[in-house]
MARBALUM-562404 format. One record per atom (N, C-alpha, C): residue in three letters; x, y, z. Coordinates in steps of 0.1 Angstrom, whole numbers, plus 5000, padded with zeros to 4 digits. Atoms other than C-alpha are relative to their C-alpha. Layout:
! MARBALUM-562404
ALAXYZ...
***
This chain:
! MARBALUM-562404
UNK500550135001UNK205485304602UNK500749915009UNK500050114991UNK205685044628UNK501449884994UNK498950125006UNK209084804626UNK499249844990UNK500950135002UNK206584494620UNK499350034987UNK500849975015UNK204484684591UNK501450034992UNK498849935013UNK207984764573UNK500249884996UNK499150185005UNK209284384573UNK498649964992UNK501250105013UNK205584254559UNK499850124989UNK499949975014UNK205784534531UNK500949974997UNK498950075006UNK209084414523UNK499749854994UNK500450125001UNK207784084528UNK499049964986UNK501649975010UNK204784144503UNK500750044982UNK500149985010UNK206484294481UNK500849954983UNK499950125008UNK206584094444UNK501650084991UNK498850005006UNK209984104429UNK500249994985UNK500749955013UNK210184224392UNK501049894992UNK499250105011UNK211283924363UNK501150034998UNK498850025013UNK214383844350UNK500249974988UNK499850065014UNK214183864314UNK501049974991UNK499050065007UNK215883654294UNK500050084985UNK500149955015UNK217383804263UNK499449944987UNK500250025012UNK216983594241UNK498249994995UNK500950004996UNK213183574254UNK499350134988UNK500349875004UNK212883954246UNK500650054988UNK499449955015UNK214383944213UNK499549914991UNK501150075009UNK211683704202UNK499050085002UNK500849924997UNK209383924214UNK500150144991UNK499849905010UNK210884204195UNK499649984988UNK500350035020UNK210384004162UNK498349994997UNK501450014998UNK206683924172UNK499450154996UNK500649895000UNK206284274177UNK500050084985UNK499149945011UNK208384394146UNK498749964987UNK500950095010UNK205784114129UNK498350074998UNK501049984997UNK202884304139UNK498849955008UNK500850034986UNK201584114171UNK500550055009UNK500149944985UNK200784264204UNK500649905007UNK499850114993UNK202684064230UNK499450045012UNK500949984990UNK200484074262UNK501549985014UNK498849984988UNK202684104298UNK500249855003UNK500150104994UNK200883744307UNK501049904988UNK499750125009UNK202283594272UNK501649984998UNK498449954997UNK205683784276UNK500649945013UNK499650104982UNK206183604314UNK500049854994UNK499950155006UNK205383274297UNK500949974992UNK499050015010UNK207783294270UNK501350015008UNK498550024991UNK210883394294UNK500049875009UNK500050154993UNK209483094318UNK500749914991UNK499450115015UNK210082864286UNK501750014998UNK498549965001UNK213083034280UNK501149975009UNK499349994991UNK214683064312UNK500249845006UNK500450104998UNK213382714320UNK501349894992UNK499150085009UNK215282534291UNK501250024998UNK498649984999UNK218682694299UNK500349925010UNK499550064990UNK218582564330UNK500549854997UNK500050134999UNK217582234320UNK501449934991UNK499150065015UNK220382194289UNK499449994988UNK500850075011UNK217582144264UNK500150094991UNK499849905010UNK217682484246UNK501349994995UNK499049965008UNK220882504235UNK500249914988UNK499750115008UNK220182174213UNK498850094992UNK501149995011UNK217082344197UNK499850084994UNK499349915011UNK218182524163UNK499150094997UNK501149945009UNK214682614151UNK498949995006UNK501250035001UNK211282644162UNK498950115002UNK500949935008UNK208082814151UNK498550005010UNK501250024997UNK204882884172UNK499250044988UNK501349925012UNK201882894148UNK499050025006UNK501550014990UNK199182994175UNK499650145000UNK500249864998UNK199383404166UNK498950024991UNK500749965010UNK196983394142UNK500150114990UNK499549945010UNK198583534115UNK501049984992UNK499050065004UNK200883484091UNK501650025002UNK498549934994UNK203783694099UNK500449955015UNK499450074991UNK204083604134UNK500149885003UNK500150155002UNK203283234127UNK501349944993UNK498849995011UNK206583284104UNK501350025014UNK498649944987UNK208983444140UNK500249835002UNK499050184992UNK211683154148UNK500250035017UNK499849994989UNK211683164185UNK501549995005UNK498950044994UNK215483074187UNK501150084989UNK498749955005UNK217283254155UNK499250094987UNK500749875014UNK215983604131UNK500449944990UNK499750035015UNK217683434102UNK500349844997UNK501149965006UNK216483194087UNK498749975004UNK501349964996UNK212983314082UNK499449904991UNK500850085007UNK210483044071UNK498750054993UNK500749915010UNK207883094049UNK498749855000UNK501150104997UNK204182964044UNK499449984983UNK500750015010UNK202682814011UNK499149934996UNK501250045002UNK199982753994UNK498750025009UNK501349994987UNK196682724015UNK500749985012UNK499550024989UNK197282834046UNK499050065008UNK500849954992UNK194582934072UNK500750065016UNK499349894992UNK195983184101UNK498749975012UNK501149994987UNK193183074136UNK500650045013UNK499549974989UNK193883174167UNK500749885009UNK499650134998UNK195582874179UNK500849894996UNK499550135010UNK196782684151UNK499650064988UNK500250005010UNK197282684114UNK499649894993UNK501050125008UNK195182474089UNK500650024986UNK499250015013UNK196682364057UNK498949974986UNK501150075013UNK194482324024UNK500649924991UNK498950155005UNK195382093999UNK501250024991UNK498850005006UNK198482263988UNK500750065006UNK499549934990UNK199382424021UNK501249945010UNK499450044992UNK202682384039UNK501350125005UNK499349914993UNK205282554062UNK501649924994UNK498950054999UNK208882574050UNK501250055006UNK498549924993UNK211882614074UNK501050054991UNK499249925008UNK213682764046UNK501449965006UNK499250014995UNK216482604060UNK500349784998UNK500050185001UNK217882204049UNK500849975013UNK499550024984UNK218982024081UNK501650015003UNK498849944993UNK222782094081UNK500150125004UNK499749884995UNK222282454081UNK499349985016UNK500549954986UNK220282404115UNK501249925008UNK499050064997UNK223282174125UNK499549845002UNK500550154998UNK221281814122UNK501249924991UNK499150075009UNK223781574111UNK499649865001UNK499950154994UNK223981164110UNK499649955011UNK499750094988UNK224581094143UNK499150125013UNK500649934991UNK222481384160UNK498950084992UNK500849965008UNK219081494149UNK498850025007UNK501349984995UNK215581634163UNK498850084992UNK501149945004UNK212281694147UNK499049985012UNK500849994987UNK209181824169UNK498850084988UNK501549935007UNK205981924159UNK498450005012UNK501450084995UNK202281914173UNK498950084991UNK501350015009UNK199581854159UNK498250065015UNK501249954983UNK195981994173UNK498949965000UNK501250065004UNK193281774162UNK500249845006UNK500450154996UNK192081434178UNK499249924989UNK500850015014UNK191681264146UNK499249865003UNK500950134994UNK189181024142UNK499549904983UNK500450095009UNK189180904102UNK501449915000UNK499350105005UNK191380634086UNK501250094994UNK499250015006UNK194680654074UNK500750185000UNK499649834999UNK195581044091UNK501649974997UNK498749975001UNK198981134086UNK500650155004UNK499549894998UNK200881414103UNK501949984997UNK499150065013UNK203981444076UNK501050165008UNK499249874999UNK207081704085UNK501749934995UNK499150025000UNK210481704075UNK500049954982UNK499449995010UNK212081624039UNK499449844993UNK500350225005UNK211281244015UNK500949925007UNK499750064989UNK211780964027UNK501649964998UNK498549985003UNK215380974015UNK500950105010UNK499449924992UNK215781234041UNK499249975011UNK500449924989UNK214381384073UNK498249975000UNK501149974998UNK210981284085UNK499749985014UNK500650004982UNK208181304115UNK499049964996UNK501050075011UNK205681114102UNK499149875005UNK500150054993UNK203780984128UNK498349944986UNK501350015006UNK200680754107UNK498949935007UNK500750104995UNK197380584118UNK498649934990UNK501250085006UNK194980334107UNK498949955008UNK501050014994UNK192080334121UNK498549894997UNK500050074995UNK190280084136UNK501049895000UNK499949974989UNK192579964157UNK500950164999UNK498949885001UNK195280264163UNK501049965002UNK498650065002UNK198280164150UNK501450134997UNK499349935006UNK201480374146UNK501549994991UNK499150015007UNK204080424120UNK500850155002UNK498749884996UNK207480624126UNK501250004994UNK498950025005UNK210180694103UNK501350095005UNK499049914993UNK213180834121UNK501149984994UNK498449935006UNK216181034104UNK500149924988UNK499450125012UNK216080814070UNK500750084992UNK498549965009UNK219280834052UNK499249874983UNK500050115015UNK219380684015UNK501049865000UNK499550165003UNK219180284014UNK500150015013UNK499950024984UNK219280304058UNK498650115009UNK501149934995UNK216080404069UNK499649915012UNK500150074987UNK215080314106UNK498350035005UNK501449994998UNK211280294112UNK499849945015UNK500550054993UNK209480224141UNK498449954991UNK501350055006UNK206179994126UNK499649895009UNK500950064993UNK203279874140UNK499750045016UNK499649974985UNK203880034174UNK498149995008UNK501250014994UNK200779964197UNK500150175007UNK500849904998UNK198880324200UNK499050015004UNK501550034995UNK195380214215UNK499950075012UNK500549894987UNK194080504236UNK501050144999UNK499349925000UNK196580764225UNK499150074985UNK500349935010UNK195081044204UNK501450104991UNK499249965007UNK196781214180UNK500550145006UNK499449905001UNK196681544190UNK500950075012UNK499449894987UNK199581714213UNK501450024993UNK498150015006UNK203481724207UNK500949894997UNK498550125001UNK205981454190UNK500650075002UNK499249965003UNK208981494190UNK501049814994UNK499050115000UNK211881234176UNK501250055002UNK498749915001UNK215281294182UNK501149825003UNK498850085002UNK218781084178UNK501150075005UNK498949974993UNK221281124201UNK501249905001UNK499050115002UNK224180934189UNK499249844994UNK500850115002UNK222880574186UNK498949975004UNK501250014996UNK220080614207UNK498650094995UNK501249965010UNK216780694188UNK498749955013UNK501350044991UNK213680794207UNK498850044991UNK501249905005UNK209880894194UNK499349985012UNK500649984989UNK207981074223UNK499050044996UNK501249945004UNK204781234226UNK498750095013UNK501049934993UNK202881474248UNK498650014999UNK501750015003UNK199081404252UNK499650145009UNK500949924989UNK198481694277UNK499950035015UNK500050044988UNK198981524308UNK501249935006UNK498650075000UNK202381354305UNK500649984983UNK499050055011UNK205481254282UNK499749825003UNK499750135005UNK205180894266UNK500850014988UNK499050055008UNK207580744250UNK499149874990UNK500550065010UNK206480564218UNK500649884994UNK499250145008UNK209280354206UNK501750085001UNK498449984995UNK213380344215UNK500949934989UNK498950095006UNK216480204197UNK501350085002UNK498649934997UNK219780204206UNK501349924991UNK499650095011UNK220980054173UNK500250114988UNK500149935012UNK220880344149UNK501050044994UNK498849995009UNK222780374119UNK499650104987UNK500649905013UNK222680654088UNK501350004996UNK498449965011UNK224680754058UNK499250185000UNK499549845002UNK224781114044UNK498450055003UNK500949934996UNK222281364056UNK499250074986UNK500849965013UNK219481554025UNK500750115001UNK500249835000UNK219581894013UNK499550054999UNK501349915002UNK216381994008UNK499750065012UNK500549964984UNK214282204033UNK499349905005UNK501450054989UNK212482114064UNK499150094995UNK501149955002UNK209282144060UNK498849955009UNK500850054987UNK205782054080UNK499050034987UNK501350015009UNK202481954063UNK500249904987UNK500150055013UNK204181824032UNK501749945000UNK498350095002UNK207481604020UNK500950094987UNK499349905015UNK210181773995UNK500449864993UNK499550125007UNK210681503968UNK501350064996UNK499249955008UNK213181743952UNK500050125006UNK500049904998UNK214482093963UNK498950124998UNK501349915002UNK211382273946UNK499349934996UNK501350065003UNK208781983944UNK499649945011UNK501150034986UNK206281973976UNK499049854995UNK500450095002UNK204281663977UNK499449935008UNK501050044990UNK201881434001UNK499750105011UNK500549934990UNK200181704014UNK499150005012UNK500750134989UNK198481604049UNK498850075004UNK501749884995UNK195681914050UNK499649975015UNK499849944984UNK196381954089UNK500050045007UNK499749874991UNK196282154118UNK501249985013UNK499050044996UNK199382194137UNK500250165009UNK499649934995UNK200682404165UNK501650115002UNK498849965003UNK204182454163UNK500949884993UNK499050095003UNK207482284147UNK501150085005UNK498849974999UNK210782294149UNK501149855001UNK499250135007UNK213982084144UNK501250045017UNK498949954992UNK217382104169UNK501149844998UNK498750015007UNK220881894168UNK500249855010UNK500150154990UNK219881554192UNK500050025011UNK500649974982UNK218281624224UNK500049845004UNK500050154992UNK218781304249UNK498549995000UNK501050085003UNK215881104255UNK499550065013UNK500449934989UNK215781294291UNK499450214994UNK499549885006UNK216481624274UNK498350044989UNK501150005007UNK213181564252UNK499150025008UNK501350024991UNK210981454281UNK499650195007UNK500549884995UNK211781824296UNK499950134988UNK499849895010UNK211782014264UNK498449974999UNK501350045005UNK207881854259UNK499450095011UNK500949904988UNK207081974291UNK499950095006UNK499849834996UNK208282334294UNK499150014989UNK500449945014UNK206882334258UNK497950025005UNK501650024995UNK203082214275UNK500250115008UNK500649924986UNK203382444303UNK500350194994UNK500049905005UNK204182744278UNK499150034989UNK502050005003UNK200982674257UNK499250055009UNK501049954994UNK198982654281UNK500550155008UNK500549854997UNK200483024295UNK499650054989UNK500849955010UNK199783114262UNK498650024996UNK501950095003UNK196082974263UNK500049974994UNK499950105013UNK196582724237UNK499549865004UNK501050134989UNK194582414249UNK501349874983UNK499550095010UNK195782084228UNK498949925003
***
């Protein structure tokens, strides 16, 4: 072969992934779970992975759960830690895309926020939602009462107004109310997170990170002990309650991602949906 055809097959030729372990040992649980992982959805998941090391943002985020396998078992795999394993109750519908909650259906991280390491002064809930809602008074509800841990983004419709309760402690609860929402649909990725005194709620529509509401004033007392949970509030260790009959893509919690640290965790998180084929 000609010096010139050797350098353009060299040239040509595609250089094989670097997979990330911890990538491939979510993959293993998937598999373990009884889903097929496809080559295209296995490349997207190490992107994500490999992605969020770089950036700093993974190593803040303790827990989180795709629910897009349609099924219950792999809707259950923690992408970041085999133990613990959360669990699904009550009505729960398993679509290719997203889970749908009936009216006693909710997901519980089987885990209260110290064990994932959320404390006072450092705290992140994340969820998305996959519906463009369009009646009165939706509510997408995650995280513990309001004595604890919520994400709890609400609207009232006509106009679209939002309500946001971030990290409430007992007797120090820090709300964002009334936030002007006009033109923003409900459905893609929140997230809230508290990084020291500074308190953000973001939100991924699809096409970009918006920021919702800031404060760099925050103050808490002692953290809950109930579980995280998504769809529904824990009033008490074993009593579920405002159930939000929802559909939702993934959640997860982590230990106070910055306000930068969010923006790129939203948007590795968008650009690993859609390798997945997960539309929002």
């Amino acid at each position: 072969m000609p010096r010139s055809h050797k350098n353009l097959a060299r040239h040509n030729k595609t250089s094989a992934p670097v997979w990330d372990p911890d990538s491939e040992r979510y993959v293993s649980r998937l598999v373990a779970a009884g889903k097929n992982v496809t080559y295209l959805q296995r490349t997207a998941l190490n992107t994500w992975y490999r992605s969020g090391k770089a950036k700093g943002w993974f190593s803040k985020v303790t827990s989180m759960t795709l629910h897009t396998w349609a099924a219950a078992g792999p809707n259950a795999v923690n992408l970041i830690t085999s133990a613990p394993v959360g669990f699904f109750s009550g009505t729960v519908t398993h679509n290719t895309g997203k889970i749908s909650f009936g009216a006693n259906g909710y997901f519980n991280f089987n885990a209260a926020p110290a064990a994932l390491g959320l404390s006072a002064t450092n705290q992140t809930l994340f969820m998305m939602h996959a519906n463009n809602e369009t009646g009165t008074a939706d509510v997408m509800d995650m995280g513990t009462y309001e004595q604890g841990f919520e994400c709890n983004p609400a609207w009232s419709l006509p106009p679209k107004r939002g309500y946001f309760r971030m990290g409430g402690f007992s007797n120090n609860v820090l709300s964002f109310e009334g936030v002007d929402t006009t033109g923003i649909t409900v459905g893609g990725i929140w997230a809230q997170s508290r990084d020291g005194a500074n308190a953000v709620v973001k939100f991924h529509n699809g096409t970009s990170v918006l920021t919702m509401a800031s404060s760099s004033s925050f103050s808490g007392g002692a953290i809950p002990s109930v579980n995280i949970t998504l769809g529904c509030r824990m009033d008490t260790p074993a009593t579920p309650a405002g159930f939000t009959q929802r559909e939702y893509r993934l959640s997860g919690a982590g230990t106070g991602l910055t306000s930068t640290q969010v923006d790129d965790f939203l948007t590795d998180t968008k650009s690993l949906l859609t390798g997945l084929s997960v539309s929002f």
